[in-house]
C-alpha positions as CSV (number, residue, x, y, z in Angstrom):
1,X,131.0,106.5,120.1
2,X,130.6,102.8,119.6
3,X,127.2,101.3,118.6
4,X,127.7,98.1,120.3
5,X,129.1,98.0,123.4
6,X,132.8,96.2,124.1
7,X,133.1,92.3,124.9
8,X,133.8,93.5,128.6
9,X,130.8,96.0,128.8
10,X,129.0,93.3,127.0
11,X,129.6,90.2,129.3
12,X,129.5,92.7,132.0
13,X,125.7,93.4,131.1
14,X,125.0,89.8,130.3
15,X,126.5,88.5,133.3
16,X,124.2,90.6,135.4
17,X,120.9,91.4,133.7
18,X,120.2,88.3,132.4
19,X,120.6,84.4,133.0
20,X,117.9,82.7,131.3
21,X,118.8,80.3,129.1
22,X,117.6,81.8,126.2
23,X,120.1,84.1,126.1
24,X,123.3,81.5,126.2
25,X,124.6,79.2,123.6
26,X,122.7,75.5,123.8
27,X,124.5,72.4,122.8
28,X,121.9,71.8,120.1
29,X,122.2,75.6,118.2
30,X,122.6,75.8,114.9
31,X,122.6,78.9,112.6
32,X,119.5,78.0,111.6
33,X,117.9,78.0,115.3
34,X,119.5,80.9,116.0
35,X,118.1,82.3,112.7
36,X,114.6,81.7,114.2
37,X,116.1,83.4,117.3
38,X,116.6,86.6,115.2
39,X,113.2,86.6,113.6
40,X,111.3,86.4,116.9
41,X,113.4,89.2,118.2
42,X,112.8,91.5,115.2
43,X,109.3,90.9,115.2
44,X,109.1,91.8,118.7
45,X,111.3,95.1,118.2
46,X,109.0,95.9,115.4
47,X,106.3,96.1,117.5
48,X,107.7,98.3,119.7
49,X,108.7,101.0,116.6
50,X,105.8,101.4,113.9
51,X,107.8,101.0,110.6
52,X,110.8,99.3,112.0
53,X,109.8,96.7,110.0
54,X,109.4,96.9,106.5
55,X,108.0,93.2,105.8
56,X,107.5,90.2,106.7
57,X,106.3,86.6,105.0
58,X,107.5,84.1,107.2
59,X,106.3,81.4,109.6
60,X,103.6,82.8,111.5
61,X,104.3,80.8,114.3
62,X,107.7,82.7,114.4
63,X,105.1,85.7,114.4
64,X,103.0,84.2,117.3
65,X,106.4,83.6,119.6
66,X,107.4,86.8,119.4
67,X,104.0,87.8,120.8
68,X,103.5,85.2,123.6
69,X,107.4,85.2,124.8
70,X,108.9,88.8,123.8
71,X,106.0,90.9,124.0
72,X,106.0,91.4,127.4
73,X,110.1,92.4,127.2
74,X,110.8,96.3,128.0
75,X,113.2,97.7,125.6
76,X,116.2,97.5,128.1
77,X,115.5,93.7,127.8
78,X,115.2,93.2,124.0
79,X,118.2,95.6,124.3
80,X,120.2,92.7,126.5
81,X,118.8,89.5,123.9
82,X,120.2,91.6,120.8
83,X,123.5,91.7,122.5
84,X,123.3,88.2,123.9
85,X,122.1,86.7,120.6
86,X,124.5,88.7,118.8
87,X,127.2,87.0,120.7
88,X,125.7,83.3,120.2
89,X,126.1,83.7,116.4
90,X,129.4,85.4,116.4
91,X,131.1,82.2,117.3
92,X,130.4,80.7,113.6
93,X,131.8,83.9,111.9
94,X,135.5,82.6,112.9
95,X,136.1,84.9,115.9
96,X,135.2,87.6,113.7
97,X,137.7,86.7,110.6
98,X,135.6,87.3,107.4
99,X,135.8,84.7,105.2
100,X,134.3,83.7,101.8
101,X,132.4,80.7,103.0
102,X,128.2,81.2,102.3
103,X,127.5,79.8,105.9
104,X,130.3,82.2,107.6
105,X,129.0,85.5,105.2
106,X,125.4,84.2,106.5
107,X,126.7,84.5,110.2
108,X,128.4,88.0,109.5
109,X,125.2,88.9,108.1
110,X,123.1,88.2,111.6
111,X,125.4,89.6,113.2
112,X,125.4,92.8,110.9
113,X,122.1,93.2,111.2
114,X,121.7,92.5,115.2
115,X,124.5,95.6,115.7
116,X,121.7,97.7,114.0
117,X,118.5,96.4,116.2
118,X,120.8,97.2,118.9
119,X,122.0,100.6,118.0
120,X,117.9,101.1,116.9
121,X,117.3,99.9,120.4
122,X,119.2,102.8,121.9
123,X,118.3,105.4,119.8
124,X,114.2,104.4,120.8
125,X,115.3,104.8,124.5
126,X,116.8,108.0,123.9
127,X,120.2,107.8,122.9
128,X,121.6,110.7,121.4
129,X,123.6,109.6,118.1
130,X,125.8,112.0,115.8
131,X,124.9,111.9,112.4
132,X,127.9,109.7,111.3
133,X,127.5,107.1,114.7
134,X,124.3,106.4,113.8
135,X,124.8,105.9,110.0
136,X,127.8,103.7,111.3
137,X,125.6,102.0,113.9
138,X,122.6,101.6,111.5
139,X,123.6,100.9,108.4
140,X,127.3,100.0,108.7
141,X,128.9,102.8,106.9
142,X,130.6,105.8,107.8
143,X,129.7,108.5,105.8
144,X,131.8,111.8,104.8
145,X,129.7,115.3,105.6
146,X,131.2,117.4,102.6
147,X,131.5,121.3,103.4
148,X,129.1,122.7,101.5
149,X,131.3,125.5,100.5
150,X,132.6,122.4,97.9
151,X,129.1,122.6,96.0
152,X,129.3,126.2,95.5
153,X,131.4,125.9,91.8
154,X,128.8,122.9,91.0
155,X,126.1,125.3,91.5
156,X,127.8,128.1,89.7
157,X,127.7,125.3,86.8
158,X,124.6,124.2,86.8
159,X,123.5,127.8,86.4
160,X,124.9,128.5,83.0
161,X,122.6,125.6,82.2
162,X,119.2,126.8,83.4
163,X,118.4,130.1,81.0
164,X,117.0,133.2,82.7
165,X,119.8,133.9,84.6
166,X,122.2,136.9,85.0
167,X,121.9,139.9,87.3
168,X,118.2,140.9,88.7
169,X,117.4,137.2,87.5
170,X,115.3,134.8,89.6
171,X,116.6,132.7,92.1
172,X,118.3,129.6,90.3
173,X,116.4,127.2,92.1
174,X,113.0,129.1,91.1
175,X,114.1,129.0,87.5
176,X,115.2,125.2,87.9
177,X,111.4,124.6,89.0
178,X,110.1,126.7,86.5
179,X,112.1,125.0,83.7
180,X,111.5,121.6,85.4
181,X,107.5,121.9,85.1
182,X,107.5,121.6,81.7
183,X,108.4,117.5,82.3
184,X,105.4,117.3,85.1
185,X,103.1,114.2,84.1
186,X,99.8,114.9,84.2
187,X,97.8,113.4,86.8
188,X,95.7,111.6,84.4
189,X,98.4,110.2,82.4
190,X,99.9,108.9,85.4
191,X,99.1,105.5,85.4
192,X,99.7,105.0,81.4
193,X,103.0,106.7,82.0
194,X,104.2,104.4,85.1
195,X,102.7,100.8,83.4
196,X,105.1,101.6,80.5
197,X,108.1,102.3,82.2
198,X,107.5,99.8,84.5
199,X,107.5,97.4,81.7
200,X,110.2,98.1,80.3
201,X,112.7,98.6,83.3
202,X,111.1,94.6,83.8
203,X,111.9,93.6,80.1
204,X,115.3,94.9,80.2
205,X,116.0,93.3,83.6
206,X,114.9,89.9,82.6
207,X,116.9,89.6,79.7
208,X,120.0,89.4,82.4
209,X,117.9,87.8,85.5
210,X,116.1,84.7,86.3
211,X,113.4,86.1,88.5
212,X,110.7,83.8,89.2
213,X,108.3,82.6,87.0
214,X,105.5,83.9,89.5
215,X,106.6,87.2,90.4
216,X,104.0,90.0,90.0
217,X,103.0,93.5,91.3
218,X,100.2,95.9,91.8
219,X,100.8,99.9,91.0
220,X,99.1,102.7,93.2
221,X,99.0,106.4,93.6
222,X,98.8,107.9,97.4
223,X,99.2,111.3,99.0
224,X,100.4,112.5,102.0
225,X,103.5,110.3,102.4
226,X,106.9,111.4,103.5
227,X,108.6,109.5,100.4
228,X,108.0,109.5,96.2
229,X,107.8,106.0,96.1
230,X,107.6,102.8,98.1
231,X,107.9,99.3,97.5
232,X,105.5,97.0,100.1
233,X,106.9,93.3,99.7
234,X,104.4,91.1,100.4
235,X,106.0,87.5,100.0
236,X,105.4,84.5,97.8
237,X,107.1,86.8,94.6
238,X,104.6,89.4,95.1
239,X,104.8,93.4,95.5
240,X,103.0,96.4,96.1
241,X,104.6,99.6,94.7
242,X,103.0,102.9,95.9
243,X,104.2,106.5,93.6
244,X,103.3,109.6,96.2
245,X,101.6,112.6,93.6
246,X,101.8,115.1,96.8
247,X,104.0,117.1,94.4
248,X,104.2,117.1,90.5
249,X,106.1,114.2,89.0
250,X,108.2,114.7,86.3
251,X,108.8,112.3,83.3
252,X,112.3,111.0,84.6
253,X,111.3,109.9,87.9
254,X,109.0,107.2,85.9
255,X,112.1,105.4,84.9
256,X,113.7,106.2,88.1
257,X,110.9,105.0,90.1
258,X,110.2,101.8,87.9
259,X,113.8,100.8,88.1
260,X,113.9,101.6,91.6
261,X,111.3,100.3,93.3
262,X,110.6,97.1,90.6
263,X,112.9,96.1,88.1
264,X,116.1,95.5,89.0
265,X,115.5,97.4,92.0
266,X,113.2,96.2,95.1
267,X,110.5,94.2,93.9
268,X,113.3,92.3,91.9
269,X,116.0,92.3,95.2
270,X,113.6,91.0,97.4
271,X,111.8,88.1,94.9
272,X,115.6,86.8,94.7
273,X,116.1,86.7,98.8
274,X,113.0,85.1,98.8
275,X,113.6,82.4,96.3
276,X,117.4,81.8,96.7
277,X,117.8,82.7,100.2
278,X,114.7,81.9,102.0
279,X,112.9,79.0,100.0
280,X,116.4,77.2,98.6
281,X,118.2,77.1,101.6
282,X,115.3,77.6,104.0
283,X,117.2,80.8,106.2
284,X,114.1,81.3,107.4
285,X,116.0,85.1,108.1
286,X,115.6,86.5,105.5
287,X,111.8,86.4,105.6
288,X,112.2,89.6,107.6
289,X,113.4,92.8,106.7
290,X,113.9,94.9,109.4
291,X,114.1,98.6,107.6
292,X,117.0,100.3,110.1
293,X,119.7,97.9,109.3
294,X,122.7,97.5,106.3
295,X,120.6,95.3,104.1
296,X,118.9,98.5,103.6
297,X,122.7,100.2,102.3
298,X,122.2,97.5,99.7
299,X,118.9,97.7,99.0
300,X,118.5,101.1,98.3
301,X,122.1,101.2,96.8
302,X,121.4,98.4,94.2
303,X,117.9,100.3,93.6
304,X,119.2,103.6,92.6
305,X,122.5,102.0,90.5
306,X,120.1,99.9,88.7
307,X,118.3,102.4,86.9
308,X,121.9,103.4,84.8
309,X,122.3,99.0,84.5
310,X,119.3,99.0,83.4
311,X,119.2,102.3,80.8
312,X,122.3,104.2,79.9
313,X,121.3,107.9,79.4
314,X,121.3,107.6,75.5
315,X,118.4,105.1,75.9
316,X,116.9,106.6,78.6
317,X,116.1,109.9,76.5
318,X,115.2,107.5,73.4
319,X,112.7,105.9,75.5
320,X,111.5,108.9,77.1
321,X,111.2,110.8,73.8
322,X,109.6,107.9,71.6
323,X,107.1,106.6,74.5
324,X,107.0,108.4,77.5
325,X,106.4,111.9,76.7
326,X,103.9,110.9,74.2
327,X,101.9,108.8,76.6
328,X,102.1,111.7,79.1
329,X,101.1,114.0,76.4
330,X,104.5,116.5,76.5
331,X,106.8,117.6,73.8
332,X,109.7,115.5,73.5
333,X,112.1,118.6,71.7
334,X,113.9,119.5,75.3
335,X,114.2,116.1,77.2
336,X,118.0,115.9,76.4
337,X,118.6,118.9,77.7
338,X,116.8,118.1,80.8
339,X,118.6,115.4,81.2
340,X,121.8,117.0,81.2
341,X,120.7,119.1,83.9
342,X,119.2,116.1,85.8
343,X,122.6,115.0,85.4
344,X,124.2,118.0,87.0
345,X,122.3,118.1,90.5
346,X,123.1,114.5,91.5
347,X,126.2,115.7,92.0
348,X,125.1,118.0,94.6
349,X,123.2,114.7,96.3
350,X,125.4,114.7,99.1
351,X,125.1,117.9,100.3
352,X,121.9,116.9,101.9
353,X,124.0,114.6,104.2
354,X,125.2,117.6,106.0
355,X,122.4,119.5,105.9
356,X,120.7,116.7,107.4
357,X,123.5,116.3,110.0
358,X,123.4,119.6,111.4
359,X,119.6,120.2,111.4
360,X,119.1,116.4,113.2
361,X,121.7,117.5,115.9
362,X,119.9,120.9,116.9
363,X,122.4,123.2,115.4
364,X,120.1,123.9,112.1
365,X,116.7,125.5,112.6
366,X,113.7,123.8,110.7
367,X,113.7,127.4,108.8
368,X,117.8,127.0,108.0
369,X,117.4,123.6,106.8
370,X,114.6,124.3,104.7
371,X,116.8,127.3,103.3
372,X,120.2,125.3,102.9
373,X,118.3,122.3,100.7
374,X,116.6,125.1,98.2
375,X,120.1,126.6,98.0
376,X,122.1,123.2,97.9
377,X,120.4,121.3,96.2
378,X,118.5,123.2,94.3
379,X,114.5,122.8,94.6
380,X,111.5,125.0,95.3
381,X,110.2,125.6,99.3
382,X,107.7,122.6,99.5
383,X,110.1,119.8,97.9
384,X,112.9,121.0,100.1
385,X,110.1,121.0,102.9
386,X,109.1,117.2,101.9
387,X,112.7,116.3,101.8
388,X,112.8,117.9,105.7
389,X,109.8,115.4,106.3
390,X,111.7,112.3,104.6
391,X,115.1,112.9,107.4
392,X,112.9,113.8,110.1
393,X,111.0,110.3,109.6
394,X,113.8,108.0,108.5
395,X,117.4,110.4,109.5
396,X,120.3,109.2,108.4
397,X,118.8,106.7,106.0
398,X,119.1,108.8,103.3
399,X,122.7,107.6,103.2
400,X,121.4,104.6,101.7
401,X,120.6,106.1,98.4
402,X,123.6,108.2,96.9
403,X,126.6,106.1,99.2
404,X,124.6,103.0,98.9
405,X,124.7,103.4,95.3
406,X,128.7,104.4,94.8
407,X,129.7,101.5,96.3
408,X,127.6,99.4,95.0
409,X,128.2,101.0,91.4
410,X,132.0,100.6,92.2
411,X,132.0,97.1,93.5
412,X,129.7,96.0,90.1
413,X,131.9,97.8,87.5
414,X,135.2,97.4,89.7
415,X,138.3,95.9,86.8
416,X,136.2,97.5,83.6
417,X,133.9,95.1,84.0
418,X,131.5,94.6,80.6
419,X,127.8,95.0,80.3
420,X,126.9,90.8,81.1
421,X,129.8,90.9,84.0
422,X,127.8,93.9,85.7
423,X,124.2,92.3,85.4
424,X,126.0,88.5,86.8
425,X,127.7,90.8,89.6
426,X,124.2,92.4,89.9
427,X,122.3,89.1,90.5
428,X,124.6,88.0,92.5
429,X,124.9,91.2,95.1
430,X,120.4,90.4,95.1
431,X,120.9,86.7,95.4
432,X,123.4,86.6,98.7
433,X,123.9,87.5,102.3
434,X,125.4,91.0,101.2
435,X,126.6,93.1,103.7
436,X,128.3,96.8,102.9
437,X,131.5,95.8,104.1
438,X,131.7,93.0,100.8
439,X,131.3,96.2,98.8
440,X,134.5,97.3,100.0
441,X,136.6,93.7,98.8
């Protein structure tokens, strides 16, 4: 099914719900009223959904309207003023022609990204999305559910890698965990371990990227969260990036996480909007991030392809074996080979789509699910029950980090391009309205 209604549904439901004025083009509108338009309206659907969204560091006063003049609107409403603002901006996008033109890809952008409150908007009031719709609707990509027959010879691979096996062996994903603990990072060396990566993932970014001269962030460790890590823009160059130590952490994910959620990853993403985007040109849009939307496809993408930009595997295991593993206290003898594993299970990444797929629409128990990610994608009983907790909090997001990071991996490196071409194609795809549809040019 469609996300957004059709123009005649559309004018349909506009035509009789609502004829405030608010809701129809004015002679005076500009892209950048309408921008304000859009901020108000996600503010006011964010407080409606706890999370929805993911930050804010605008005008307060945009803040404040949505409060006095939206806060009183029922979903059904806010439901009508997506669709009707939606409309208003599509008439600078060429009647829906994409073009190359910064103001037109800034229009294609709103409207992007109003298609997703609006599919949001349904889901809250009940609407019953397939996995793939709501991906569609969401994010703006469709994405493949693989059989997960097709993992079966990866698996079979992956376990001539991982020793203990053969007949009357432990389960492959018990041995994995086992063999995997011998990379856990203390919990005391944690914060040595994390500063250092983080350090370098920013050192090797900068030597490609202009980031402001006043960016900064805090580190933190917190339990009890859904996710591993988390980036909390807070505006004005500034970050808070939380690790979650419910489970062990192993030495790769310090790389991983300080790529991912800094350097080039969020904390350097969202500095960019901010300074090219929001303060250069003043669209005062991008000063919200609404978290269910395709800005997310190339957040997270550009987050998870940056760690390879930033480190190819070679000097990822240098770096891990001459400074991480001594900082975390471990021996350094096997990290290549863990690596190579590593290496291994992402390409079993997507079988968590369908996993996800079927347990979201009711055909997968809790039990089964929990069950098919141990088997699939190989990890002990309470990180496949954590993943369960990460899709039953954010569902078909996790798209965002294996798809989001093939296409952005392909558009970046698309022609052979060489190691300077990728990071200029990197800032750029940080610096611009960037939808997942440009991916695909």
């Amino acid at each position: 099914m469609s996300a957004f209604p059709g123009r005649a549904a559309f004018l349909a439901i506009t035509a009789s719900a609502l004829a405030s004025c608010a809701t129809l083009p004015q002679p005076d509108e500009t892209l950048d009223t309408l921008a304000q338009d859009y901020v108000a309206l996600q503010l006011a659907i964010g407080e409606k959904e706890r999370g929805y969204i993911d930050a804010y560091y605008g005008p307060e006063e945009l803040r404040e309207r949505a409060l006095i003049e939206l806060s009183s609107k029922d979903l059904p409403q806010l439901e009508i003023l997506t669709a009707a603002l939606r409309t208003r901006v599509e008439r600078y996008t060429d009647d829906g022609v994409e073009g190359t033109d910064i103001d037109e890809r800034r229009a294609r952008f709103l409207v992007a990204q109003l298609t997703a409150a609006y599919t949001r908007l349904q889901m809250m009031q009940g609407a019953e999305l397939s996995f793939v719709d709501e991906a569609q609707g969401l994010f703006g990509v469709a994405p493949d559910l693989p059989s997960l027959s097709t993992f079966e010879p990866i698996i079979d691979e992956i376990d001539k890698l991982v020793p203990g096996g053969g007949e009357g062996g432990d389960p492959l994903w018990q041995r994995i965990d086992r063999y995997s603990s011998r990379f856990n990072i203390p919990s005391d060396r944690l914060q040595a371990v994390f500063e250092a990566s983080i350090a370098e993932c920013k050192r090797r970014t900068m030597a490609h990227v202009a980031l402001p001269v006043s960016e900064s962030f805090t580190l933190g460790f917190v339990t009890d969260k859904p996710w591993s890590g988390y980036n909390y823009y807070q505006g004005q160059y500034a970050s808070k990036i939380e690790v979650n130590t419910d489970l062990p952490i192993r030495l790769d994910r310090a790389i991983d996480l300080g790529c991912h959620e800094g350097y080039p990853g969020h904390h350097a993403f969202n500095a960019l909007l901010e300074k090219n985007l929001v303060n250069d040109r003043g669209w005062t849009e991008f000063s919200v991030y609404p978290l269910y939307s395709p800005q997310s496809l190339v957040a997270e993408g550009s987050a998870n392809y940056g760690i390879e930009l930033a480190f190819t595997p070679a000097e990822q295991i240098a770096f891990e074996t001459q400074v991480l593993a001594p900082l975390a206290g471990l021996t350094s003898s096997e990290i290549a080979d863990y690596a190579a594993l590593q290496e291994a299970l992402s390409d079993l990444g997507s079988a968590r789509y369908t996993i996800a797929s079927g347990y979201l629409s009711g055909d997968t128990s809790t039990e089964e699910a929990v069950a098919l990610l141990q088997k699939y994608q190989l990890i002990s009983p309470e990180r496949a029950m954590q993943s369960l907790r990460f899709i039953d909090t954010y569902r078909s997001y996790i798209i965002n980090y294996g798809l989001g990071r093939d296409m952005v991996r392909e558009w970046i490196e698309r022609g052979g391009a060489d190691t300077d071409t990728k990071w200029i194609r990197m800032e750029r795809l940080l610096s611009e309205p960037s939808l997942p549809a440009d991916l695909a040019k």
